[in-house]
VOMI-613261 format. One record per residue (C-alpha): x, y, z. Coordinates in steps of 0.05 Angstrom, whole numbers, padded with zeros to 5 digits, always signed. Each point is the difference from the previous one (the first is absolute). Layout:
<nodes>
XYZ...
</nodes>
This chain:
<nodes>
+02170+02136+01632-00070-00030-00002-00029-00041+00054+00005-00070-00019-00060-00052-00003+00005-00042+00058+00044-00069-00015-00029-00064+00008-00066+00015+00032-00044-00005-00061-00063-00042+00024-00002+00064+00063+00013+00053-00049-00061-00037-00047-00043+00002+00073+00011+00064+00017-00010+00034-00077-00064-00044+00009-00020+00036+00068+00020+00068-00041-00038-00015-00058-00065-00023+00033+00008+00063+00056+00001-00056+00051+00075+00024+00026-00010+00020+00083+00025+00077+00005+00047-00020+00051+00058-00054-00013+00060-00023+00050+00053-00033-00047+00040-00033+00036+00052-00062-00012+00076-00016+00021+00055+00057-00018+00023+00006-00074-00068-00036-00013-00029+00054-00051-00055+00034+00048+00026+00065-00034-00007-00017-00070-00069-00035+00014-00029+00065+00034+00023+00034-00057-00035-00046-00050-00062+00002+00045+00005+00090-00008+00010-00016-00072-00059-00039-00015-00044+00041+00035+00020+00063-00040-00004-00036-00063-00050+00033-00051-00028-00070-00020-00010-00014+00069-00063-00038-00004+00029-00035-00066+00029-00055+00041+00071+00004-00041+00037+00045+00059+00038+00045+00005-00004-00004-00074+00076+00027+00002-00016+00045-00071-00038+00051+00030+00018+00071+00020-00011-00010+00074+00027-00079+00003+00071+00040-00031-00006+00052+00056-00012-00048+00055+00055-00038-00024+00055+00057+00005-00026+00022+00062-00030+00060-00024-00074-00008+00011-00036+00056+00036-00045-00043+00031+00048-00056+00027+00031+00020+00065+00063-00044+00016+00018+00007+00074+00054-00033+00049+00035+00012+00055+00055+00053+00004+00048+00044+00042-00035+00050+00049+00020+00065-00024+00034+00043+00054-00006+00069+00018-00081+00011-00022-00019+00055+00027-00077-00014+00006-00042-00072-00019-00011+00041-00065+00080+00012-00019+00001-00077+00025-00052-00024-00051+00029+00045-00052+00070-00031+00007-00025-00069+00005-00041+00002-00061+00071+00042-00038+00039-00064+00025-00052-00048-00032+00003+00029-00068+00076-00005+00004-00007-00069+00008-00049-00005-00047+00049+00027-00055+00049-00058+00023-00052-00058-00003-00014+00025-00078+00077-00012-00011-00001-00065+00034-00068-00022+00030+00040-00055+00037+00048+00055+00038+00004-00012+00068-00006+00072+00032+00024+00022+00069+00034-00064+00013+00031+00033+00054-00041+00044+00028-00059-00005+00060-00060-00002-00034-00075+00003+00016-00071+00015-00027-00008+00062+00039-00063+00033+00029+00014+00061-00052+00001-00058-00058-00066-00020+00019-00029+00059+00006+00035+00018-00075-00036-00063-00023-00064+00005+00035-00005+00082-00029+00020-00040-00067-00053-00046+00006-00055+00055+00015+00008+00031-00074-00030-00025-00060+00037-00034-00059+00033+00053-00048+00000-00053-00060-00031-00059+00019-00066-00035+00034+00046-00020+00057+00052+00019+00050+00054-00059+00013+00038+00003+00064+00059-00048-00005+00030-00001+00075+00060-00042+00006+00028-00042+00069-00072+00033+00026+00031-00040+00073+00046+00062-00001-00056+00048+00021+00022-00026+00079+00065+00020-00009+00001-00022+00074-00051-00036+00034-00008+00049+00062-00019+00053-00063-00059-00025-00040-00026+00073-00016+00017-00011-00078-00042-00060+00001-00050+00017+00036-00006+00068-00051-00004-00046-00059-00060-00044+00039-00041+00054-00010+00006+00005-00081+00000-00082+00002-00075+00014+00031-00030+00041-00043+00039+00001-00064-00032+00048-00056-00019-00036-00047+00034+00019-00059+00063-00021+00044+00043-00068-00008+00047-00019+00055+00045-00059-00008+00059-00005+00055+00051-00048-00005+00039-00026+00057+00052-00060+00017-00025+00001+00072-00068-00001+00007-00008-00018+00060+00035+00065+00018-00063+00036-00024-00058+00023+00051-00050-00059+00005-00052+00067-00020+00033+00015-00071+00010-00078-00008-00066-00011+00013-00029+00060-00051+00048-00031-00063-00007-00068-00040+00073-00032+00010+00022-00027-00072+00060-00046+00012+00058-00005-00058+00023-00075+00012+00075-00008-00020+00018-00037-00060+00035-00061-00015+00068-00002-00007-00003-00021-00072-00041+00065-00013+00055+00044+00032+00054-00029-00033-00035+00005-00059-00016+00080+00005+00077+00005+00031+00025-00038-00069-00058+00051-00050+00004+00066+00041+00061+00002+00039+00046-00032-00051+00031-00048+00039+00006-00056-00051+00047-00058+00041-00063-00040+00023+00042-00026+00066+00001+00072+00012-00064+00021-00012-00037-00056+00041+00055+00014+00059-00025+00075-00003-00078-00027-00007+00011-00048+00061+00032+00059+00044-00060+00041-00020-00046-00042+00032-00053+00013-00059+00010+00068+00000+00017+00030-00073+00008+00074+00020+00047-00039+00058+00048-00031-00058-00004+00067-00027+00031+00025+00068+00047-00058-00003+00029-00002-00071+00013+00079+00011+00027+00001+00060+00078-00014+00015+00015-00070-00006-00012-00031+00063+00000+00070+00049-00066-00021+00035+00019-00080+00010+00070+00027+00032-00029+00043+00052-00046-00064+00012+00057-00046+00016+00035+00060+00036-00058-00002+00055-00010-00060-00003+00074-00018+00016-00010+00051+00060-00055-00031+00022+00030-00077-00008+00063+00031+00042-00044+00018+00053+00046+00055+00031-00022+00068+00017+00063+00036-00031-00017-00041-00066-00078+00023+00001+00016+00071+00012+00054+00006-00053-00049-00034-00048-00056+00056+00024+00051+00059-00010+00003-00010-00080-00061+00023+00005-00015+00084-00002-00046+00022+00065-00063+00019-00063-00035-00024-00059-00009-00080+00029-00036-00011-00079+00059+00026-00039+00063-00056+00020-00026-00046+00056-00076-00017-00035+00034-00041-00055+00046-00026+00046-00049-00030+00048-00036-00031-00064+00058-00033-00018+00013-00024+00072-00079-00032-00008+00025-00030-00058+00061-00044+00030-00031-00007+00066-00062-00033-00044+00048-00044-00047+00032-00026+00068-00065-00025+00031-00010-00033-00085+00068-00036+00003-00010-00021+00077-00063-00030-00025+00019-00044-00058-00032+00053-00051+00059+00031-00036-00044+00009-00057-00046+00056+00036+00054+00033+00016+00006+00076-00037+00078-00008+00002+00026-00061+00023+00070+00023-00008-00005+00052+00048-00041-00039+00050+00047-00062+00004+00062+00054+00014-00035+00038+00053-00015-00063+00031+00081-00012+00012+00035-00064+00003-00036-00025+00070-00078+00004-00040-00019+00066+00034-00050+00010+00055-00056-00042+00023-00058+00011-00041-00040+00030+00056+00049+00055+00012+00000+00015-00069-00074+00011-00002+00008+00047+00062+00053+00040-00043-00046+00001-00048-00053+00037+00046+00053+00048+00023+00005+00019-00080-00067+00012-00002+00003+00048+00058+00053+00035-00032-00034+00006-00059-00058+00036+00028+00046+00044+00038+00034+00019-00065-00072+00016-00030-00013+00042+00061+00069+00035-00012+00036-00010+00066+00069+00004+00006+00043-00045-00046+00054-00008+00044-00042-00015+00071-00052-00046-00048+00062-00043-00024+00039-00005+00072-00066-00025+00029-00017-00046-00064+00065-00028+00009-00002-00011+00077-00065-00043-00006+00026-00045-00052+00070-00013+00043-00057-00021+00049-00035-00043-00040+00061-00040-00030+00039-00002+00070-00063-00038+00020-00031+00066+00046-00072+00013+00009-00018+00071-00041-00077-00006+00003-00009-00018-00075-00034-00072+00018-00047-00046-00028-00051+00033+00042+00005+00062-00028-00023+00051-00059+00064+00016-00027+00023-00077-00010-00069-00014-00038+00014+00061-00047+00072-00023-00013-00041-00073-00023-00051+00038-00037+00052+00031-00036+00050-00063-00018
</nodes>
């Protein structure tokens, strides 16, 4: 399978080939941009272009030459794809550790050529271990085999704090952000970057991907994902929240398994009894928070969002008004206020599934703060504070 051009982001993709073309591109890149966005796909591109033998052409990546057809099957000795992964257990020295991680990566590797939008280790506790950035850093120190350049495509590049009290990864990377060699590109992508270290933030150009439209989604569901009922396709679109690899996600997934856990803790919120939060937090397994309960809480965003559109007047804005009108109930939901304060809580939850803590404790407590908030109960996710800003930021 060939890495696809990135849909619907033509006038960045023309910027950026521009950049390429005139040698104006910064060596180091944060992608970032909402989940299901493309930041994968568009880091690709970016590796692409600048192994492209007409580089300086200003037609890139070309897509006819030899290393444009490597690039895009993955195979490119000179584009390093990393992401986060299982630790490997039972190393028996940091060498046997780096030598298993880097075995793992090619594994995946393999998989991604199958299917470059395979989600891999849904389950699992991941990280961008110390011994990955030391692989990558030793990676970084060689010359080119093929090409001019070295491209170092490092994906959810947040991931390298693993947990907060444990910034060594990070802090290893800082030091090839600093003095980068110079035949070396580094482009990471992240959905949380504020997650990153203000010190690699601050030594990478951020380059935003802005969601679509929901015409443009439902137009790539209706041409790529062969969904051809347009009620259908704009319903998937809307849901997606301009996010084509998203309605990718959606349209393949089991109709409907993500927007029933949603209304499952939601309901066990609403009911506001301990026995009904903890039976709702038991369905979950004690590891791998980004496997079952990551799409759930996305979908929970979702109706909580469409609730606060209907209570408004603005039905219209809402990504499935369906949805949001039944998890309001018969009595109009909660107040709009306690809502929003649910809505922080999901954010919290969020980050604590990116961080990789435990599904079942992240879900009891999630659920405990929004009983709060829609019995009426102070929880500490006020006007006044950050958390209630980002939810705004992000509506």
């Amino acid at each position: 399978m060939n890495a696809e051009r990135p849909w619907g982001q033509e006038d960045l993709l023309q910027r950026l080939a521009s950049a390429v073309a005139g040698r104006r591109l910064p060596q180091s890149l944060l992608v970032h941009g909402p989940e299901g966005v493309g930041k994968r796909s568009l880091a690709l591109w970016i590796a692409r272009a600048l192994q492209c033998e007409p580089a300086e052409a200003g037609d890139v990546p070309c897509e006819a030459c030899r290393p444009c057809g490597m690039a895009a099957r993955l195979e490119h000795p000179d584009i390093h794809l990393h992401f986060p992964m299982p630790r490997p257990k039972r190393a028996a020295s940091r060498a046997k550790l780096r030598e298993a991680i880097e075995a793992q990566r090619h594994e995946r590797l393999a998989r991604l050529r199958e299917d470059l939008h395979a989600r891999l280790d849904p389950d699992a506790v991941t990280g961008l271990y110390v011994a990955a950035v030391e692989n990558i850093r030793d990676q970084a120190s060689r010359r080119p085999s093929m090409a001019r350049r070295s491209v170092f495509v490092i994906e959810d590049a947040e991931r390298m704090v693993p947990q907060s009290a444990s910034p060594e990864a990070a802090n290893a990377f800082l030091k090839l952000l600093e003095e980068p060699p110079p035949f070396a590109y580094i482009v990471l992508t992240s959905g949380r970057p504020d997650a990153l270290l203000p010190t690699i933030r601050s030594r990478t150009v951020p380059l935003r991907i802005a969601p679509l439209p929901t015409e443009r989604v439902a137009a790539y569901v209706a041409e790529h994902l062969g969904v051809r009922d347009d009620d259908r396709a704009r319903a998937v679109a809307r849901r997606a929240g301009g996010a084509v690899y998203r309605a990718r996600t959606l349209v393949d997934s089991e109709a409907g398994e993500s927007e029933a856990a949603a209304d499952g803790l939601l309901a066990a919120a609403l009911d506001g009894s301990p026995q009904a939060r903890y039976r709702a937090a038991s369905r979950y397994s004690a590891r791998g928070a980004r496997g079952e309960l990551e799409p759930a809480l996305e979908a929970l965003r979702i109706r909580l969002r469409d609730m606060l559109c209907i209570a408004a007047g603005a039905p219209d804005a809402a990504l499935d008004p369906a949805g949001g009108r039944g998890a309001g109930g018969a009595g109009g939901g909660p107040a709009e206020g306690a809502v929003l304060e649910a809505l922080g809580a999901i954010d919290a939850a969020m980050e604590g599934v990116g961080r990789n803590l435990n599904p079942q404790a992240t879900t009891a407590l999630l659920l405990e703060e929004m009983s709060a908030a829609f019995a009426g109960r102070p929880t500490g996710r006020t006007a006044g504070t950050p958390q209630f800003a980002g939810v705004l930021r992000s509506l």
